[in-house]
C-alpha positions in Angstrom: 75.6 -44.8 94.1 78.5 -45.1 96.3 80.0 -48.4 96.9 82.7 -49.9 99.2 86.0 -49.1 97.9 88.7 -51.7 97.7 92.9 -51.4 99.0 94.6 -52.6 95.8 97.4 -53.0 99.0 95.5 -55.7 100.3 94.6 -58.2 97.4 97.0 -61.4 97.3 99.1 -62.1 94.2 96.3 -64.3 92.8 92.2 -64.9 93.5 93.0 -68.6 92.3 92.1 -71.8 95.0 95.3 -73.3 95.6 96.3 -77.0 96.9 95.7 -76.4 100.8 92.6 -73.8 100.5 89.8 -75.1 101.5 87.6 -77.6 99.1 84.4 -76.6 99.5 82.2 -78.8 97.1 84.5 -79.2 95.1 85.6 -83.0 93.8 88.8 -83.7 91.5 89.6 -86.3 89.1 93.4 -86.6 87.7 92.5 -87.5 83.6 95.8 -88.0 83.2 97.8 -86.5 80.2 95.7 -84.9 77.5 97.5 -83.9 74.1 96.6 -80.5 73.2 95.9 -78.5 70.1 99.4 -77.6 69.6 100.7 -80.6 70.1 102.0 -81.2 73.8 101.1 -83.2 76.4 99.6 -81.6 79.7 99.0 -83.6 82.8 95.1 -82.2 83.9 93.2 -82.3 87.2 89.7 -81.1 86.8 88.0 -80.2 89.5 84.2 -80.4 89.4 81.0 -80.3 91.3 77.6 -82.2 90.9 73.9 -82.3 92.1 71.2 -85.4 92.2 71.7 -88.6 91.4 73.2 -90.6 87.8 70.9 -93.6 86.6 72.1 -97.2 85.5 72.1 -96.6 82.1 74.2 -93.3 82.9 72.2 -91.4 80.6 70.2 -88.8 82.5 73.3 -86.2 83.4 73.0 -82.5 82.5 76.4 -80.7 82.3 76.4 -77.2 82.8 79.8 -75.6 81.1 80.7 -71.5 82.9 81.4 -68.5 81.2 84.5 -67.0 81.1 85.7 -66.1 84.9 82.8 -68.7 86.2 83.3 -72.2 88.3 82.4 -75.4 89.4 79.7 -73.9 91.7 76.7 -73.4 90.2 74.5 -74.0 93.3 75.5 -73.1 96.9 76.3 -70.7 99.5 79.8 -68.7 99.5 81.5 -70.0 102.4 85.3 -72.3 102.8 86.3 -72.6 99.6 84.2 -70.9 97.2 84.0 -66.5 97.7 80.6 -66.6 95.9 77.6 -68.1 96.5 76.1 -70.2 93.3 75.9 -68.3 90.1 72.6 -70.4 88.8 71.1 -71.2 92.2 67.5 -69.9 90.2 67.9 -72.4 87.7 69.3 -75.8 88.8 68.1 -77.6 92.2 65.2 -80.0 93.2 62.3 -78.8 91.5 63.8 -76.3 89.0 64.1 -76.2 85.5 67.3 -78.4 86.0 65.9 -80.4 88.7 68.4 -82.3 90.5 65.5 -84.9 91.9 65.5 -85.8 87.9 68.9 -85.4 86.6 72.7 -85.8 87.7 74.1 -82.4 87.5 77.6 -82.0 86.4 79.5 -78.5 86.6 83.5 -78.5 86.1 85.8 -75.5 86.4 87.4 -74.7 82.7 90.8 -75.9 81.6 93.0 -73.2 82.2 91.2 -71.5 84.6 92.0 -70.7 88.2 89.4 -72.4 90.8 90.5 -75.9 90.9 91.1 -77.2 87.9 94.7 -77.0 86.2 95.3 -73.5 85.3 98.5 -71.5 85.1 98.5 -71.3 89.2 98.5 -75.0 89.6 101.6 -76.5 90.1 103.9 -77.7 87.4 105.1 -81.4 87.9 108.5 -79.6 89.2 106.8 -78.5 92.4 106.3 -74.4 91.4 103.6 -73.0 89.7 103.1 -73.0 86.2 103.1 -69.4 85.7 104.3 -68.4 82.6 105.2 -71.9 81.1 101.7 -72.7 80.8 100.9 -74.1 77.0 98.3 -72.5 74.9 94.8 -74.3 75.3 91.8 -74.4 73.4 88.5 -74.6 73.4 88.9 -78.2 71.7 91.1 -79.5 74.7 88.8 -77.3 76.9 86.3 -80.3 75.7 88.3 -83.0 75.3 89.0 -82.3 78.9 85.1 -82.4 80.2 85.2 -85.5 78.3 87.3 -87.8 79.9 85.7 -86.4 83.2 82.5 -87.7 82.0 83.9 -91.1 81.3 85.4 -91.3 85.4 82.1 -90.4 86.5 80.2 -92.6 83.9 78.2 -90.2 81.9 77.6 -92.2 78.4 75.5 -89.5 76.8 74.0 -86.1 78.1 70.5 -85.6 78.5 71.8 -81.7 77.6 74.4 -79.9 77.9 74.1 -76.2 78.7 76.1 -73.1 78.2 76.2 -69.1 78.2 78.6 -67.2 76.8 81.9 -68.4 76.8 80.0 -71.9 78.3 78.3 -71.8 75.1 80.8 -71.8 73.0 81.8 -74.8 74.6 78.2 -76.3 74.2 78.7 -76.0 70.4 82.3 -77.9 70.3 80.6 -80.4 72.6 77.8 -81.5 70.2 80.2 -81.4 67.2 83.6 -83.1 69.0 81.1 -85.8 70.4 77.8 -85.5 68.5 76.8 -89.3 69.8 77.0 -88.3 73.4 74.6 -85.5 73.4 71.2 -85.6 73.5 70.2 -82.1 73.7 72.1 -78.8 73.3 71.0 -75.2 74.9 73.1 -72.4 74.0 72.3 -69.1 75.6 74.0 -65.7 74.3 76.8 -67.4 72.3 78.3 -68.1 68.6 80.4 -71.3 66.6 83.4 -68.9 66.1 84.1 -65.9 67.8 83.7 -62.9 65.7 87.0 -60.0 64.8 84.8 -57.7 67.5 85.2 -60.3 70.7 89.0 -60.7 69.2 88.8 -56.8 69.3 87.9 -56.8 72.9 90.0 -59.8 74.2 93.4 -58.5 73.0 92.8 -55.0 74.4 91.6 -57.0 77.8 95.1 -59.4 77.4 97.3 -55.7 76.8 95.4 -54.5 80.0 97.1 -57.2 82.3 100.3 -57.8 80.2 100.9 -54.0 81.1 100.9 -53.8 84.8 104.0 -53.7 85.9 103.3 -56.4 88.7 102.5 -58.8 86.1 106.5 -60.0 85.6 105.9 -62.0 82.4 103.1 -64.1 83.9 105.7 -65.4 86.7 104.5 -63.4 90.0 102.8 -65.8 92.5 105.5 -65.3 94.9 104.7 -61.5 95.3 103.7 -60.4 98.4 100.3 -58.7 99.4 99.4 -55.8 96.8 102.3 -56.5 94.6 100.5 -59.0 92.6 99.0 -57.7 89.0 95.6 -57.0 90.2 95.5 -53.3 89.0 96.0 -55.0 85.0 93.3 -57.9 86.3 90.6 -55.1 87.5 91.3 -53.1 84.1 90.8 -55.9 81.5 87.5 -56.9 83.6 86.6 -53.2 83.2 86.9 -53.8 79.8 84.7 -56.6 79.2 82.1 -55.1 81.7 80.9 -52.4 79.3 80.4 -55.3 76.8 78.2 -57.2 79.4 76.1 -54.5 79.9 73.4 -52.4 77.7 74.0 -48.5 77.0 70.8 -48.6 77.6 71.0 -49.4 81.7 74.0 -47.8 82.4 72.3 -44.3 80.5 69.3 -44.9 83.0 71.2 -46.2 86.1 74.2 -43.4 86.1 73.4 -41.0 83.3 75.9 -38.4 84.1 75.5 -38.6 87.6 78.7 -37.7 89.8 80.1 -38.4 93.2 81.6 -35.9 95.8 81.6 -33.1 93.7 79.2 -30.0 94.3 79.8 -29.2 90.9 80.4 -30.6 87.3 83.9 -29.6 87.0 85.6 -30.0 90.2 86.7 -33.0 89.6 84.7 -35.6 91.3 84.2 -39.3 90.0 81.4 -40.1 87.5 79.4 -42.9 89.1 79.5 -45.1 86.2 83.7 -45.0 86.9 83.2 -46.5 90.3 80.5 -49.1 89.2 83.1 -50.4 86.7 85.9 -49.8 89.6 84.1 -51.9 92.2 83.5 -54.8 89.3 87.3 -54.8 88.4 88.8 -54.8 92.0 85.6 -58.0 92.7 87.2 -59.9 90.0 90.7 -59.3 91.2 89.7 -60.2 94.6 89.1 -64.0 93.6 90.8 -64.7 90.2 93.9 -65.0 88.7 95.8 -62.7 86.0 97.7 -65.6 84.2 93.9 -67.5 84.2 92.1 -65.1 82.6 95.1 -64.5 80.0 94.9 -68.5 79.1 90.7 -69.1 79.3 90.7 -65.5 76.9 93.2 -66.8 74.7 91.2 -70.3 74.3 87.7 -68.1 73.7 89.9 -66.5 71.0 90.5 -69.8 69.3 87.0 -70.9 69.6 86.2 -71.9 65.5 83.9 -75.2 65.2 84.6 -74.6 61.4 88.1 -75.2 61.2 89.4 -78.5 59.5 86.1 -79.4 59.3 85.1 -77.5 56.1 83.6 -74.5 57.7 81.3 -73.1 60.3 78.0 -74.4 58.2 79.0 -77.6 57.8 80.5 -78.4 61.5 76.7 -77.5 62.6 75.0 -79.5 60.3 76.9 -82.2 61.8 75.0 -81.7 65.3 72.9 -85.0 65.9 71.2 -83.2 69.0 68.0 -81.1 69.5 68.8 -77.7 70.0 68.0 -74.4 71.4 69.3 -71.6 71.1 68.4 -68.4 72.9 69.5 -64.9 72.8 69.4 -61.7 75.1 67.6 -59.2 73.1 69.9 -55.9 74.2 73.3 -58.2 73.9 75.9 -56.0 72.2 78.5 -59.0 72.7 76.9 -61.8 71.2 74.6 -60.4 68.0 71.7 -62.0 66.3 73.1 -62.9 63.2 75.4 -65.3 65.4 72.9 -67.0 67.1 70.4 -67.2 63.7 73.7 -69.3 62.2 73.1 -71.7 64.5 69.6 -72.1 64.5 70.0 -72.3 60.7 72.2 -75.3 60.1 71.9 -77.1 63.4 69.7 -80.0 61.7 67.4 -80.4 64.7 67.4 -76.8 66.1 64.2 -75.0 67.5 63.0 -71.1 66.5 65.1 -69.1 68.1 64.0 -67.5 71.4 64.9 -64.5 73.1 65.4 -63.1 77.1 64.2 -59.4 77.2 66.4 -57.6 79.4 67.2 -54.2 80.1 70.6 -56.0 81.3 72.3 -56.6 77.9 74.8 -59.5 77.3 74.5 -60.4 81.6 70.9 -61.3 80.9 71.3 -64.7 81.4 72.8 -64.4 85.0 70.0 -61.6 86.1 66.8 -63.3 84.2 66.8 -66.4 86.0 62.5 -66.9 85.3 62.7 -66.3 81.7 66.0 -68.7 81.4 64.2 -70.9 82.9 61.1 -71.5 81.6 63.0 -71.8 78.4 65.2 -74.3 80.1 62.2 -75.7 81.7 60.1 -76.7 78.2 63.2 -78.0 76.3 63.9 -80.4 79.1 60.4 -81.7 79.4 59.7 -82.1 75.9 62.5 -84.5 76.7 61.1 -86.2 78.8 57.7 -86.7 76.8 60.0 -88.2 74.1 61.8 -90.9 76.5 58.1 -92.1 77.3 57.1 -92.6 74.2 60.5 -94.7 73.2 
Protein backbone atom coordinates (compact mmCIF):
# COMPACT_ATOMS: atom_id res chain seq x y z
CA UNK A 1 0.00 0.00 0.00
CA UNK A 2 2.83 2.28 0.30
CA UNK A 3 3.36 4.85 -2.24
CA UNK A 4 6.13 7.45 -3.09
CA UNK A 5 5.78 10.32 -0.97
CA UNK A 6 5.98 13.87 -2.31
CA UNK A 7 8.35 17.18 -0.78
CA UNK A 8 5.64 19.83 -0.59
CA UNK A 9 9.43 21.91 -0.68
CA UNK A 10 9.82 21.05 -4.05
CA UNK A 11 6.50 21.77 -6.07
CA UNK A 12 6.60 25.26 -8.06
CA UNK A 13 4.11 28.01 -7.24
CA UNK A 14 1.73 26.63 -9.93
CA UNK A 15 1.25 23.12 -12.14
CA UNK A 16 -0.09 25.50 -14.99
CA UNK A 17 1.86 25.43 -18.82
CA UNK A 18 3.11 28.76 -19.07
CA UNK A 19 4.11 30.96 -22.38
CA UNK A 20 7.80 29.42 -22.91
CA UNK A 21 7.00 25.60 -21.55
CA UNK A 22 7.01 23.41 -23.99
CA UNK A 23 3.93 22.92 -26.49
CA UNK A 24 3.56 19.55 -26.91
CA UNK A 25 0.42 18.95 -29.09
CA UNK A 26 -0.97 21.52 -28.21
CA UNK A 27 -2.35 24.34 -30.96
CA UNK A 28 -3.83 27.88 -30.04
CA UNK A 29 -6.27 30.19 -31.58
CA UNK A 30 -6.58 33.95 -30.18
CA UNK A 31 -10.85 34.29 -30.44
CA UNK A 32 -10.48 37.50 -29.61
CA UNK A 33 -12.69 39.25 -26.90
CA UNK A 34 -15.57 37.24 -25.60
CA UNK A 35 -18.29 39.12 -23.35
CA UNK A 36 -18.93 37.13 -20.39
CA UNK A 37 -21.84 36.30 -18.10
CA UNK A 38 -21.26 39.20 -15.98
CA UNK A 39 -20.85 41.45 -18.34
CA UNK A 40 -16.97 42.11 -19.16
CA UNK A 41 -15.04 41.68 -21.82
CA UNK A 42 -12.02 39.07 -21.66
CA UNK A 43 -9.50 38.73 -24.33
CA UNK A 44 -9.28 34.44 -24.79
CA UNK A 45 -6.66 32.13 -26.22
CA UNK A 46 -7.74 28.62 -26.28
CA UNK A 47 -5.49 26.20 -26.65
CA UNK A 48 -6.66 22.84 -28.21
CA UNK A 49 -5.68 19.60 -29.65
CA UNK A 50 -7.12 17.35 -32.51
CA UNK A 51 -6.97 13.84 -34.18
CA UNK A 52 -7.95 12.71 -38.03
CA UNK A 53 -9.03 14.55 -40.57
CA UNK A 54 -12.29 17.36 -41.07
CA UNK A 55 -14.41 16.79 -44.36
CA UNK A 56 -15.60 19.55 -47.00
CA UNK A 57 -18.81 19.94 -45.63
CA UNK A 58 -17.06 20.35 -42.13
CA UNK A 59 -19.54 18.20 -40.60
CA UNK A 60 -17.97 15.04 -39.40
CA UNK A 61 -15.98 16.57 -36.10
CA UNK A 62 -16.41 14.99 -32.63
CA UNK A 63 -15.53 17.42 -29.71
CA UNK A 64 -14.64 15.91 -26.65
CA UNK A 65 -15.13 18.63 -23.61
CA UNK A 66 -12.67 17.43 -19.97
CA UNK A 67 -13.76 17.20 -16.63
CA UNK A 68 -12.80 19.43 -14.14
CA UNK A 69 -8.80 19.38 -13.73
CA UNK A 70 -8.59 17.53 -17.40
CA UNK A 71 -6.90 19.00 -20.82
CA UNK A 72 -6.54 19.27 -24.27
CA UNK A 73 -4.81 15.83 -24.40
CA UNK A 74 -6.96 13.19 -24.68
CA UNK A 75 -4.63 10.89 -26.72
CA UNK A 76 -0.84 10.74 -26.30
CA UNK A 77 2.14 10.02 -24.42
CA UNK A 78 3.31 12.29 -21.32
CA UNK A 79 6.34 13.84 -22.50
CA UNK A 80 7.50 17.99 -23.37
CA UNK A 81 4.64 19.71 -22.59
CA UNK A 82 1.96 17.59 -21.21
CA UNK A 83 2.93 15.52 -17.42
CA UNK A 84 0.38 12.91 -18.36
CA UNK A 85 -0.08 10.71 -20.92
CA UNK A 86 -3.77 10.80 -22.71
CA UNK A 87 -6.63 10.48 -20.34
CA UNK A 88 -9.08 8.59 -23.20
CA UNK A 89 -6.26 6.97 -25.17
CA UNK A 90 -9.00 3.58 -24.82
CA UNK A 91 -11.58 5.40 -26.41
CA UNK A 92 -10.50 7.80 -29.23
CA UNK A 93 -7.87 6.84 -32.06
CA UNK A 94 -7.96 4.94 -35.49
CA UNK A 95 -10.21 2.27 -35.07
CA UNK A 96 -11.89 3.10 -31.73
CA UNK A 97 -15.11 3.97 -30.72
CA UNK A 98 -14.10 7.56 -31.67
CA UNK A 99 -12.08 6.60 -34.64
CA UNK A 100 -9.98 9.28 -35.81
CA UNK A 101 -9.74 7.46 -39.57
CA UNK A 102 -13.61 8.58 -39.46
CA UNK A 103 -13.92 11.72 -37.62
CA UNK A 104 -11.97 15.08 -36.89
CA UNK A 105 -11.30 14.96 -33.21
CA UNK A 106 -11.42 18.20 -31.41
CA UNK A 107 -10.32 18.45 -27.58
CA UNK A 108 -9.76 22.15 -26.02
CA UNK A 109 -8.51 22.99 -22.54
CA UNK A 110 -11.55 24.81 -20.44
CA UNK A 111 -11.84 28.50 -20.01
CA UNK A 112 -10.32 29.30 -16.96
CA UNK A 113 -8.28 26.51 -16.57
CA UNK A 114 -4.58 26.24 -16.32
CA UNK A 115 -2.94 24.11 -19.39
CA UNK A 116 -3.00 26.41 -22.22
CA UNK A 117 -5.87 28.10 -22.51
CA UNK A 118 -6.50 31.53 -20.64
CA UNK A 119 -6.79 30.80 -17.05
CA UNK A 120 -5.93 32.98 -14.09
CA UNK A 121 -2.01 32.11 -14.80
CA UNK A 122 -2.08 33.49 -18.21
CA UNK A 123 -0.92 36.78 -18.54
CA UNK A 124 -3.02 39.88 -18.28
CA UNK A 125 -2.71 42.34 -21.31
CA UNK A 126 -0.33 44.40 -18.69
CA UNK A 127 2.32 41.78 -19.02
CA UNK A 128 1.75 39.91 -15.26
CA UNK A 129 -0.34 37.20 -14.62
CA UNK A 130 -3.89 37.50 -14.00
CA UNK A 131 -3.93 36.09 -10.64
CA UNK A 132 -6.42 37.43 -8.56
CA UNK A 133 -8.09 39.93 -11.17
CA UNK A 134 -9.36 37.18 -13.03
CA UNK A 135 -13.36 37.73 -13.80
CA UNK A 136 -15.83 35.15 -12.90
CA UNK A 137 -16.59 32.71 -15.85
CA UNK A 138 -19.26 30.37 -16.61
CA UNK A 139 -20.11 27.47 -18.00
CA UNK A 140 -22.13 29.62 -20.74
CA UNK A 141 -18.78 31.55 -21.76
CA UNK A 142 -17.06 28.19 -21.01
CA UNK A 143 -19.25 27.33 -24.40
CA UNK A 144 -19.40 30.34 -26.06
CA UNK A 145 -15.66 29.92 -25.96
CA UNK A 146 -15.44 26.27 -27.70
CA UNK A 147 -17.63 27.92 -30.14
CA UNK A 148 -15.81 30.46 -31.72
CA UNK A 149 -12.95 27.81 -31.74
CA UNK A 150 -15.06 25.68 -33.89
CA UNK A 151 -15.79 28.48 -36.31
CA UNK A 152 -11.52 29.11 -36.80
CA UNK A 153 -11.24 25.53 -37.45
CA UNK A 154 -14.45 25.20 -39.58
CA UNK A 155 -16.58 22.85 -37.68
CA UNK A 156 -20.37 23.78 -38.97
CA UNK A 157 -22.08 21.20 -36.89
CA UNK A 158 -20.87 18.20 -34.62
CA UNK A 159 -21.33 14.77 -35.50
CA UNK A 160 -21.40 14.58 -31.33
CA UNK A 161 -20.18 16.16 -28.77
CA UNK A 162 -19.03 14.17 -25.69
CA UNK A 163 -18.56 14.90 -22.08
CA UNK A 164 -18.08 13.32 -18.37
CA UNK A 165 -18.57 15.04 -15.46
CA UNK A 166 -17.77 18.48 -15.40
CA UNK A 167 -17.33 17.86 -19.58
CA UNK A 168 -20.86 16.87 -19.41
CA UNK A 169 -22.18 19.59 -18.12
CA UNK A 170 -20.76 21.33 -20.81
CA UNK A 171 -22.24 18.80 -23.33
CA UNK A 172 -25.69 19.91 -22.13
CA UNK A 173 -25.08 23.82 -22.47
CA UNK A 174 -23.72 22.88 -25.87
CA UNK A 175 -26.86 21.31 -27.35
CA UNK A 176 -29.06 23.98 -25.71
CA UNK A 177 -26.64 27.31 -26.46
CA UNK A 178 -26.34 25.95 -30.14
CA UNK A 179 -28.93 23.20 -30.67
CA UNK A 180 -28.45 23.58 -34.75
CA UNK A 181 -24.80 22.65 -34.48
CA UNK A 182 -25.08 19.42 -32.83
CA UNK A 183 -25.89 16.40 -34.21
CA UNK A 184 -25.55 14.04 -31.42
CA UNK A 185 -25.07 14.55 -27.64
CA UNK A 186 -23.32 11.80 -25.11
CA UNK A 187 -23.25 12.72 -21.58
CA UNK A 188 -21.56 10.41 -19.25
CA UNK A 189 -21.97 10.82 -15.27
CA UNK A 190 -23.30 14.35 -15.37
CA UNK A 191 -26.61 16.74 -14.69
CA UNK A 192 -28.32 20.22 -16.36
CA UNK A 193 -27.72 22.09 -13.07
CA UNK A 194 -25.59 21.19 -10.41
CA UNK A 195 -27.31 20.06 -7.39
CA UNK A 196 -26.95 21.99 -3.41
CA UNK A 197 -24.65 18.57 -2.64
CA UNK A 198 -21.79 19.32 -5.53
CA UNK A 199 -22.28 23.23 -4.18
CA UNK A 200 -21.73 21.48 -0.83
CA UNK A 201 -18.56 19.97 -1.93
CA UNK A 202 -17.18 22.80 -4.15
CA UNK A 203 -17.21 25.51 -1.46
CA UNK A 204 -15.58 23.27 1.18
CA UNK A 205 -12.95 22.35 -1.78
CA UNK A 206 -12.65 26.51 -2.64
CA UNK A 207 -12.22 27.14 1.61
CA UNK A 208 -9.51 24.37 1.37
CA UNK A 209 -7.21 26.51 -1.01
CA UNK A 210 -8.45 30.08 0.11
CA UNK A 211 -6.99 28.87 3.51
CA UNK A 212 -3.36 28.14 2.92
CA UNK A 213 -1.47 30.62 3.91
CA UNK A 214 0.63 30.59 0.61
CA UNK A 215 -2.37 31.33 -1.29
CA UNK A 216 -1.90 35.37 -0.84
CA UNK A 217 -5.40 36.30 -2.23
CA UNK A 218 -4.97 34.38 -5.40
CA UNK A 219 -1.72 36.70 -6.27
CA UNK A 220 1.29 34.15 -5.65
CA UNK A 221 2.96 33.09 -8.97
CA UNK A 222 6.04 34.84 -8.08
CA UNK A 223 6.75 32.56 -4.90
CA UNK A 224 9.54 30.61 -4.96
CA UNK A 225 9.80 26.73 -4.90
CA UNK A 226 7.47 25.21 -2.06
CA UNK A 227 6.02 28.57 -1.10
CA UNK A 228 3.29 28.32 -3.55
CA UNK A 229 -0.39 27.10 -2.16
CA UNK A 230 0.02 23.62 -3.01
CA UNK A 231 -0.69 22.24 0.50
CA UNK A 232 -4.58 24.11 0.06
CA UNK A 233 -4.45 22.62 -3.84
CA UNK A 234 -3.69 18.87 -2.48
CA UNK A 235 -6.55 19.33 0.25
CA UNK A 236 -9.51 20.48 -1.87
CA UNK A 237 -8.46 17.57 -4.45
CA UNK A 238 -8.62 15.39 -1.30
CA UNK A 239 -11.87 16.48 -1.00
CA UNK A 240 -13.38 15.75 -4.22
CA UNK A 241 -11.41 12.33 -4.36
CA UNK A 242 -13.74 10.73 -1.77
CA UNK A 243 -16.60 11.88 -4.07
CA UNK A 244 -14.89 10.14 -7.09
CA UNK A 245 -14.64 7.05 -5.53
CA UNK A 246 -17.19 4.23 -4.16
CA UNK A 247 -17.21 3.41 -0.25
CA UNK A 248 -17.48 0.41 -1.60
CA UNK A 249 -13.65 0.18 -3.12
CA UNK A 250 -12.00 2.09 -0.72
CA UNK A 251 -13.77 -0.52 2.25
CA UNK A 252 -12.25 -3.40 0.09
CA UNK A 253 -8.92 -1.81 -1.06
CA UNK A 254 -7.86 -0.26 2.52
CA UNK A 255 -10.44 -1.34 5.07
CA UNK A 256 -8.67 -0.30 8.07
CA UNK A 257 -5.46 -1.31 7.01
CA UNK A 258 -2.40 0.77 8.46
CA UNK A 259 1.11 1.66 7.65
CA UNK A 260 4.32 1.56 9.90
CA UNK A 261 2.66 0.76 12.90
CA UNK A 262 2.94 -2.65 14.74
CA UNK A 263 -0.03 -1.86 16.40
CA UNK A 264 -3.47 -0.07 16.09
CA UNK A 265 -2.72 2.74 18.38
CA UNK A 266 0.74 3.83 17.87
CA UNK A 267 0.02 6.10 15.68
CA UNK A 268 0.81 5.01 12.30
CA UNK A 269 -0.98 6.29 8.95
CA UNK A 270 -4.22 4.64 7.79
CA UNK A 271 -3.54 3.61 4.18
CA UNK A 272 -6.59 5.18 2.85
CA UNK A 273 -4.77 8.80 4.30
CA UNK A 274 -1.89 8.20 2.05
CA UNK A 275 -3.88 7.09 -1.03
CA UNK A 276 -5.80 10.41 -0.75
CA UNK A 277 -2.28 12.09 0.19
CA UNK A 278 -0.51 10.86 -2.94
CA UNK A 279 -3.74 12.01 -5.23
CA UNK A 280 -3.57 15.61 -3.58
CA UNK A 281 0.23 16.22 -3.89
CA UNK A 282 -0.36 14.53 -8.07
CA UNK A 283 -2.74 17.23 -8.68
CA UNK A 284 -0.61 19.88 -7.13
CA UNK A 285 2.32 18.73 -8.96
CA UNK A 286 0.64 19.92 -12.49
CA UNK A 287 -2.17 22.41 -11.78
CA UNK A 288 -2.92 25.57 -10.60
CA UNK A 289 -4.72 26.89 -7.25
CA UNK A 290 -6.27 30.03 -8.81
CA UNK A 291 -7.53 27.43 -11.91
CA UNK A 292 -9.24 25.13 -10.02
CA UNK A 293 -10.81 28.07 -7.86
CA UNK A 294 -12.21 29.70 -11.38
CA UNK A 295 -13.25 26.12 -13.45
CA UNK A 296 -15.04 25.15 -9.60
CA UNK A 297 -16.72 28.32 -9.51
CA UNK A 298 -18.02 28.07 -13.25
CA UNK A 299 -19.19 24.16 -12.37
CA UNK A 300 -21.07 25.96 -9.53
CA UNK A 301 -22.92 28.15 -11.99
CA UNK A 302 -23.70 25.39 -14.27
CA UNK A 303 -27.98 25.90 -14.58
CA UNK A 304 -29.28 25.24 -18.34
CA UNK A 305 -32.62 26.31 -16.73
CA UNK A 306 -31.96 29.78 -16.00
CA UNK A 307 -33.65 32.54 -18.18
CA UNK A 308 -34.80 30.01 -20.12
CA UNK A 309 -37.92 28.93 -18.13
CA UNK A 310 -36.43 26.07 -16.25
CA UNK A 311 -34.37 22.96 -16.33
CA UNK A 312 -37.42 20.94 -18.22
CA UNK A 313 -37.95 23.23 -20.71
CA UNK A 314 -34.09 24.17 -21.73
CA UNK A 315 -33.87 20.19 -22.45
CA UNK A 316 -36.79 19.91 -24.44
CA UNK A 317 -35.19 22.40 -26.52
CA UNK A 318 -32.30 19.84 -27.47
CA UNK A 319 -32.62 19.11 -31.37
CA UNK A 320 -29.94 16.29 -31.00
CA UNK A 321 -30.03 12.51 -30.33
CA UNK A 322 -28.88 11.75 -27.05
CA UNK A 323 -27.38 9.46 -24.73
CA UNK A 324 -26.94 9.55 -21.59
CA UNK A 325 -25.05 7.12 -19.42
CA UNK A 326 -24.43 6.67 -15.82
CA UNK A 327 -21.88 4.88 -13.47
CA UNK A 328 -24.00 2.68 -11.36
CA UNK A 329 -21.91 3.19 -7.82
CA UNK A 330 -21.61 7.25 -8.62
CA UNK A 331 -22.31 9.03 -5.33
CA UNK A 332 -21.46 12.41 -7.26
CA UNK A 333 -23.69 12.38 -10.05
CA UNK A 334 -27.17 10.42 -8.86
CA UNK A 335 -29.72 8.73 -11.01
CA UNK A 336 -32.46 11.02 -10.64
CA UNK A 337 -30.06 13.56 -12.46
CA UNK A 338 -29.29 11.70 -15.28
CA UNK A 339 -33.21 10.19 -15.67
CA UNK A 340 -34.00 14.28 -16.02
CA UNK A 341 -32.31 14.30 -18.89
CA UNK A 342 -33.26 11.32 -20.57
CA UNK A 343 -36.84 12.47 -19.71
CA UNK A 344 -37.18 15.70 -21.57
CA UNK A 345 -34.34 15.51 -23.99
CA UNK A 346 -36.90 15.09 -27.04
CA UNK A 347 -34.69 12.61 -28.90
CA UNK A 348 -32.87 10.86 -25.98
CA UNK A 349 -32.17 7.03 -25.72
CA UNK A 350 -32.96 4.60 -22.43
CA UNK A 351 -30.61 5.31 -20.19
CA UNK A 352 -27.55 3.12 -19.90
CA UNK A 353 -25.36 2.33 -17.15
CA UNK A 354 -21.22 1.49 -16.54
CA UNK A 355 -20.96 -1.10 -13.67
CA UNK A 356 -18.01 -0.23 -11.68
CA UNK A 357 -16.78 -1.00 -8.49
CA UNK A 358 -14.94 2.52 -9.13
CA UNK A 359 -17.80 4.90 -8.35
CA UNK A 360 -18.05 8.46 -10.00
CA UNK A 361 -14.15 7.67 -11.84
CA UNK A 362 -15.86 4.97 -13.85
CA UNK A 363 -15.77 6.66 -16.86
CA UNK A 364 -11.87 7.16 -16.81
CA UNK A 365 -11.24 3.31 -15.53
CA UNK A 366 -14.04 1.46 -17.81
CA UNK A 367 -12.74 2.30 -20.99
CA UNK A 368 -14.58 -1.16 -22.85
CA UNK A 369 -17.88 -0.52 -21.49
CA UNK A 370 -17.62 3.42 -22.37
CA UNK A 371 -16.95 2.36 -25.33
CA UNK A 372 -19.09 0.13 -26.70
CA UNK A 373 -21.69 2.56 -25.68
CA UNK A 374 -19.80 5.19 -27.51
CA UNK A 375 -19.15 2.79 -30.21
CA UNK A 376 -23.18 1.98 -31.12
CA UNK A 377 -24.39 5.60 -30.74
CA UNK A 378 -21.85 6.65 -33.22
CA UNK A 379 -22.57 3.94 -35.77
CA UNK A 380 -26.19 4.25 -35.63
CA UNK A 381 -24.95 7.47 -36.96
CA UNK A 382 -23.53 6.54 -39.50
CA UNK A 383 -26.38 4.11 -40.73
CA UNK A 384 -28.59 7.31 -40.66
CA UNK A 385 -26.12 9.48 -43.05
CA UNK A 386 -26.49 6.52 -45.57
CA UNK A 387 -29.81 6.44 -45.71
CA UNK A 388 -30.12 10.51 -46.24
Amino acid sequence: MSRQTVDPATLPATGAWREGDPVGGRRFVDIGEILLDTGRQLPVTVAYETWGELNEAGDNAVLVLHALTGDSHVVGPAGDGHPTAGWWEAVVGPGKAIDTSRYYVVAPNILGGCQGTTGPASTAPDGAPWGSRFPQVTARDQVAAEALLADHLGVRRWALVVGASMGGQRAVEWAIQFPERVGRLAVIASNAATSAEQLALAHTQILAIQGDPNFRGGDYYDAPVGHGPAAGLALARQIAHVSYRSAAELQDRFYRLQQHAEEPLEGGRYAVESYLDHAGWKLARRFDANSYLAITRAMMTHDVGRDRGGVDIALSQIQARVLVIGVDTDRLFLPHELEQVVRHAPHAEPLQWIRSDCGHDGFLVEHDQVSALLGRFLRSAERTWLHR
